[in-house]
KERODO-33552 format. One record per residue (C-alpha): x negated, y, z negated. Coordinates in steps of 0.05 Angstrom, whole numbers, plus 5000, padded with zeros to 4 digits. Each point is the difference from the previous one (the first is absolute). Example, Ala and Ser with C-alpha at 12.3 -4.5 7.8 and 13.67 -1.06 7.14 Angstrom:
2
475449104844/497350695013/
This chain:
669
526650694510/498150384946/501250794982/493350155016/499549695069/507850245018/497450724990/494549985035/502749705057/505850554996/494450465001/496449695056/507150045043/499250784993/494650065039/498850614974/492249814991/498950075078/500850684995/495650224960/493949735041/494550395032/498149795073/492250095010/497750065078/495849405028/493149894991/495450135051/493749685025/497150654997/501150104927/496549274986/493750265054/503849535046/496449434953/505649535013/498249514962/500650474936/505950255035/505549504941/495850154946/500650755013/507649945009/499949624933/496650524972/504550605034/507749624982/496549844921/497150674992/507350305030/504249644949/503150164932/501049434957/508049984990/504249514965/506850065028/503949774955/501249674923/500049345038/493350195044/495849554967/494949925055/499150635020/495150125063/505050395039/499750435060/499350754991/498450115066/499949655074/494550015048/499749675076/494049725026/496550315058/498049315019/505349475022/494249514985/501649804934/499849254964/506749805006/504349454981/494849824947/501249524936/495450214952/496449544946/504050244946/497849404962/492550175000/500650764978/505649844941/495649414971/493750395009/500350794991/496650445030/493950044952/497649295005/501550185081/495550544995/494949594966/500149485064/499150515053/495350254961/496149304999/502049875068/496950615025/492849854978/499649355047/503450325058/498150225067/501650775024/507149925027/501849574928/497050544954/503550555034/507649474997/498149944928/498350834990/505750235036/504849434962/497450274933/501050745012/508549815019/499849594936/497750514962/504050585034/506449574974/497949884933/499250765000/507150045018/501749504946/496950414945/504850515026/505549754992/498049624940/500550724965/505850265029/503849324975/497650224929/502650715007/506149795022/501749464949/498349405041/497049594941/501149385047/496650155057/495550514971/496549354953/500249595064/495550365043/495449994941/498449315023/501950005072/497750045060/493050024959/501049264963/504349475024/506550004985/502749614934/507249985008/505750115048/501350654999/492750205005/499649615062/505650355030/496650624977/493949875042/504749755053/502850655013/493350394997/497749455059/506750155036/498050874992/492849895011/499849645061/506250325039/496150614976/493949665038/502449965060/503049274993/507749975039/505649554992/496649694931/503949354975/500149654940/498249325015/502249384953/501750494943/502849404954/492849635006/494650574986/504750364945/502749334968/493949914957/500950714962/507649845000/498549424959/494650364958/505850544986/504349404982/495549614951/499050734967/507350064988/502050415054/507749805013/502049665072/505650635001/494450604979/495349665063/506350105038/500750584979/492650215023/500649655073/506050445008/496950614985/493849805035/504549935061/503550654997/492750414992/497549585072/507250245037/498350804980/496050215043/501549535069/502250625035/493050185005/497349395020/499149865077/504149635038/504249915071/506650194953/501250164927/498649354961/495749665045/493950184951/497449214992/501849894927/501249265011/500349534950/499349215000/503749484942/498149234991/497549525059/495049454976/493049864983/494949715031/502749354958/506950135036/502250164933/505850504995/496950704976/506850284985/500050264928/503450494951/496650635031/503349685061/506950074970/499750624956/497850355066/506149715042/504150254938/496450765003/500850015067/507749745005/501550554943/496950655032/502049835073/493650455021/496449965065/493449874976/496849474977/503349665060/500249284978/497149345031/501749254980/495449465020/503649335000/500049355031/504649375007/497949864926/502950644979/507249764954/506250305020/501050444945/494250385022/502750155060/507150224963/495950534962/497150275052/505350055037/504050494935/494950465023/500849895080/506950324979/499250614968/498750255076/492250134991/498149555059/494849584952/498649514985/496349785059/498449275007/492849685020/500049215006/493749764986/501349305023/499750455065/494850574983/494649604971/498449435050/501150595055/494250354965/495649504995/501149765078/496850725017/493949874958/502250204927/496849684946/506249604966/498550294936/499550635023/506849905040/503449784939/498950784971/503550325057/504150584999/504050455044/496850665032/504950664994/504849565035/500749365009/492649875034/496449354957/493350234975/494949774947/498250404947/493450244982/496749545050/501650315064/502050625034/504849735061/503150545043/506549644999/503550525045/495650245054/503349935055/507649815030/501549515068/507150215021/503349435026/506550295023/495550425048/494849445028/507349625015/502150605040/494150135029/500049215024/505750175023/500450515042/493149855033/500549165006/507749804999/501150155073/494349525021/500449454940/504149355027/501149734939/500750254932/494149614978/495450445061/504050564961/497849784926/492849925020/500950855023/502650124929/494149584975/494550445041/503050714974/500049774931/493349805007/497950615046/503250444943/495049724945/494750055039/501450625019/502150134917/493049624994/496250425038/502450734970/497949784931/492549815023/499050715037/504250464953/495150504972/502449874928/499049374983/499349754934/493449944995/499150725035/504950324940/497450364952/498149684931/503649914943/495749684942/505350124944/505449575044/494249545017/498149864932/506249534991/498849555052/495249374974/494749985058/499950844997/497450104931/495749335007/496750085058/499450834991/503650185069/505950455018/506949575028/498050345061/493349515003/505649495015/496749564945/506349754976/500449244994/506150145050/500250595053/506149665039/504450555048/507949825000/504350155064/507250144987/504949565050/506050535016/507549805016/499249315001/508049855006/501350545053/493749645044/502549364994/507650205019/497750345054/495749295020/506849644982/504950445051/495449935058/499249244984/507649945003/502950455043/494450115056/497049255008/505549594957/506350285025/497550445057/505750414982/494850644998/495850175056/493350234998/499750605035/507450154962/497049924934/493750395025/503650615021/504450004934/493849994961/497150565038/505750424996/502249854926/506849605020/502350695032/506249665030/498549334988/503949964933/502749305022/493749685021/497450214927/506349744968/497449415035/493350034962/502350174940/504949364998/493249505011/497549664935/496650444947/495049664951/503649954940/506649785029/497949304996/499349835077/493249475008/497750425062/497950724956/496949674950/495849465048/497450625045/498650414927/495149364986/497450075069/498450694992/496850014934/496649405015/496250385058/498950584962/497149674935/494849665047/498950505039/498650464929/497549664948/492949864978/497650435067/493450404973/502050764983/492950235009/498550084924/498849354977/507149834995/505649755046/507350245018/506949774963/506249855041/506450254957/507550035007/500650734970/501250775033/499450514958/503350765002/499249795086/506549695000/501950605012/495150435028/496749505051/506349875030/501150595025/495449945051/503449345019/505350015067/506049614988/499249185000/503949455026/502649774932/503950565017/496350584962/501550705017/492350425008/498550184940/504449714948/496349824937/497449314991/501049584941/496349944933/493649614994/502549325026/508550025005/504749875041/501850645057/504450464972/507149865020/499649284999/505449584970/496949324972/502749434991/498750114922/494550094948/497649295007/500250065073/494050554996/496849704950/499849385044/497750355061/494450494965/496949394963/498849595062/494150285015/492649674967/500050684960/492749794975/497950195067/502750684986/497050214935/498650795008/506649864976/506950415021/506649754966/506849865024/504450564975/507249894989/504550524976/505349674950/507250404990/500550224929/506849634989/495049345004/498350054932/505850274962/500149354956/495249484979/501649475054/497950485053/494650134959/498149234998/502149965079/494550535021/494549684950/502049275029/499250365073/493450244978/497049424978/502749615064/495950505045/493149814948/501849345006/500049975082/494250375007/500650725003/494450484984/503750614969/506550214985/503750714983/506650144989/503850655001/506850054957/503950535041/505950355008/501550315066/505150484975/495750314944/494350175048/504450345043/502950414949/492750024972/497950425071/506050454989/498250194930/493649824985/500450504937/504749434971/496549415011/491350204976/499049424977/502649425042/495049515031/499049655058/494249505026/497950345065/494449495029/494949664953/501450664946/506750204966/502150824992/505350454981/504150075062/500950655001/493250175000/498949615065/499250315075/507849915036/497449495056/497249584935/506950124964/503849775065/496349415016/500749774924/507750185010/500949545062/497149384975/504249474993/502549804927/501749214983/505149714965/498149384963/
């Protein structure tokens, strides 16, 4: 790490810059004529027009900062959207200019007004680039000052001019309206002008140098980005995977980013590795130096897994072999579609209890008692189903955005708004909730009520009604069954069961806008909040205790051993689940005080790729510093935690977040 980049990250740990912004009210319909669809376009306008260009810092290189912070009136905004960054960077926005312009004279009404609209955003940020083009020159920002000579206008010629215009598409279209923006495969669009910067003389340690700046400028100003928690703002970024050839696409953008990243130890970008059971060892050893530093990344993607799962719900295999991750851990294509990877959640802890307490008294068997569970999942995504088709805001009912629209292929081709659904994919994602709580609830009534018959029915029933008030020994009971990741055959055989159902019951069903539903494995922030609402459960679950993280073992439970989840969570035909959801394992920080834990983790890694798992993130943790983390949280600003498919400071996290995180269980390896 350089001077430069160690003092403006010093700066950036101030955080003095968040007080100095301005907070403008919403926009109204009424200001816009109630014209929604020139509703973004007038926010652009308002949040550019609002701003004063600022460079933070000596280091602030990029510039494009926020000044101020506006929320949107509507909650319909595009969200979880990878933009084309590719197209604009290689382009500019003149020769774009030029093509709308073209396009308009051959287009129908609705296309001339896309391509109108599109132009006037374009031109409102190039506005807003001449701005701050002149306030780099007063300041003495030679650098960037020269560079937006060139961009966004012309294509970009080098590396740092790409990152240049990368940072006025991250401003512009957060400043459009656009939510939880990622970065999509970062070390493919930008390796091109990495190499140009090479070839031109530019050092491997100065491009360093620029990603890690580049990285610091995208962390400023998260705190005014929306999200469920502080950090969950999207900024998502995916390394290697292969090529349509099945030719490894790791390369040295791949590694010098995995280097920037290991070196700050910032939240954002929050990194992504695509591999497969041709990725070597060593690969997974360096990823894994950065799994320690505590930042929760990098997450893993198998694409041995991801790919073929694509294609079997109707993606092209070339376009599958471009995927990404959402703001999360959701698998999406850039540029060619605009999936809703997270529309909905099925809770199975509660369609269990629910089966429960309305079928167990008359099921004979626990196969009469499966086929119950089986109905309430399925009654639960129909019913899931059923809210998205009527709810009044539907995409295609949302108001336009042609500035976010513009960056998806079929958008600016065919002249329509993403909320045309013209997308070459317009597929809706259903979360799966507390998949290991479910299935050890399915596990203790398959032992101890039919098995054993050492619970009754109605005992169990009116422990479950009444929360185990005094019935602690028939819960001890419960809790003593088999858990899925304790390496018993029965949790893991009804886990296949259930997820078999569900995928079938999910998958490829028509979502009513030319696309079909996803089955996936994850939960989101409703580990927490959707359980809640959930009465205690006969794995022995008081009401509502938090469930676990995107698709984990319960809380509490004591496996067998790393290998032993590992075993159990890749059993499973995770192709079948491809809205994707990954098992989350918290690892104790002592794991990797030396290289041969190092090598231990990487070597457990690449033994869950090579079974068949979909996704993977780990969590170094240390039980003791978050608990003196929630007693002084003045000491500890900058410590970070992964808290579902997103890492965060800690500290900056709600307390039922910071508690949950706090009980998970942490492995030895």
């Amino acid at each position: 790490m350089t001077e430069l980049v160690q003092s403006f990250l010093d700066y950036f740990r101030t955080r003095s810059y968040r007080k100095v912004r301005t907070t403008l009210p919403p926009m109204t319909f009424t200001e816009v004529e109630r014209d929604r669809d020139r509703y973004f376009e007038a926010v652009l306008a308002r949040i550019t027009e609002a701003e004063t260009p600022v460079l933070r810092h000596t280091g602030d290189i990029f510039g494009f900062n926020r000044t101020i912070a506006m929320r949107f009136e509507w909650d319909a905004y595009m969200n979880n959207h990878t933009p084309d960054y590719a197209w604009a960077i290689e382009r500019g926005f003149d020769a774009i200019l030029a093509d709308f312009a073209q396009k308009a004279l051959s287009a129908d009404e609705e296309g001339r007004a896309f391509y109108t609209a599109a132009s006037k955003s374009i031109m409102i940020v190039l506005d807003f680039c001449e701005r701050y083009r002149l306030a780099a020159e007063q300041t003495g920002c030679a650098k960037l000052a020269k560079a937006l000579e060139n961009v966004p206008r012309k294509a970009a010629r080098n590396y740092y001019e790409a990152l240049v215009f990368m940072k006025i598409l991250i401003f512009s279209q957060r400043a459009s309206g656009v939510q939880h923006l990622t970065l999509g495969r970062f070390d493919q669009y930008m390796y091109p002008y990495y190499l140009a910067s090479l070839e031109a003389g530019v050092s491997a340690d100065d491009l360093l140098e620029e990603t890690e700046l580049f990285f610091i400028s995208i962390n400023l100003d998260t705190d005014v980005y929306f999200g469920m928690q502080q950090g969950d703002n999207g900024q998502s970024l995916m390394l290697g995977g292969c090529t349509a050839e099945q030719e490894d696409a790791f390369n040295a953008l791949s590694e010098t980013v995995l280097t920037a990243s290991e070196e700050l130890c910032l939240i954002d970008p929050k990194i992504n590795l695509r591999v497969s059971a041709k990725t070597p060892l060593e690969r997974y050893v360096r990823a894994t130096r950065l799994t320690a530093k505590g930042l929760g990344f990098p997450q893993y993607c198998n694409d041995d897994v991801v790919i073929p799962g694509l294609v079997r719900l109707g993606y092209d295999y070339k376009d599958a072999c471009q995927y990404t991750v959402a703001a999360c851990w959701e698998f999406i294509i850039p540029a060619r579609g605009y999936d809703v990877p997270n529309i909905r959640t099925l809770n199975f802890p509660l369609a269990v209890r629910e089966a429960t307490m309305e079928s167990l008294a008359d099921a004979e068997t626990f196969e009469d008692f499966f086929a119950a569970v089986e109905q309430k999942i399925f009654a639960h995504f129909q019913a899931k189903r059923r809210a998205v088709t009527s709810r009044k805001d539907d995409l295609h009912r949302m108001p336009k955005n042609p500035y976010g629209s513009i960056f998806l292929t079929d958008c600016r081709e065919k002249g329509r708004d993403y909320t045309a659904c013209v997308t070459k994919y317009n597929n809706y994602g259903i979360h799966g909730l507390g998949v290991g709580p479910a299935v050890d609830a399915l596990t203790a009534i398959c032992r101890a009520v039919y098995e054993e018959k050492s619970v009754g029915k109605d005992e169990l029933l009116a422990a479950l009604e009444n929360d185990f008030r005094d019935a602690e020994p028939l819960r001890r009971r419960l809790l003593a069954c088999p858990k899925l990741g304790s390496g018993d055959e029965v949790p893991e055989r009804l886990m296949v069961r259930m997820l078999q159902f569900y995928a079938g019951a999910v998958n490829l069903t028509p979502n009513g806008i030319g696309g079909i539903w996803r089955a996936g494995t994850g939960g989101s922030l409703d580990y927490v909040t959707m359980s809640r609402d959930v009465g205690a459960t006969a794995d022995g679950r008081h009401a509502g205790e938090p469930f676990p993280s995107s698709f984990s073992p319960s809380i509490g439970v004591r496996a067998a051993g790393l290998l032993s989840v590992i075993e159990a969570f890749t059993r499973p035909d995770m192709k079948n689940l491809i809205n994707g959801g990954p098992l989350t394992i918290e690892l104790h920080t002592n794991v990797f005080r030396n290289e041969e834990g190092v090598r231990k983790v990487a070597i457990l890694v690449s033994e869950f790729i090579r079974r068949g798992g979909h996704e993977l993130q780990l969590n170094a943790l240390h039980r003791d510093t978050l608990i003196e983390a929630q007693k002084h949280p003045e000491n500890y600003p900058d410590l970070i935690v992964r808290v579902w498919g997103w890492s965060g400071y800690f500290c900056e996290l709600d307390l039922p977040f910071q508690n949950q995180i706090i009980s998970r269980t942490d492995y030895q390896v």
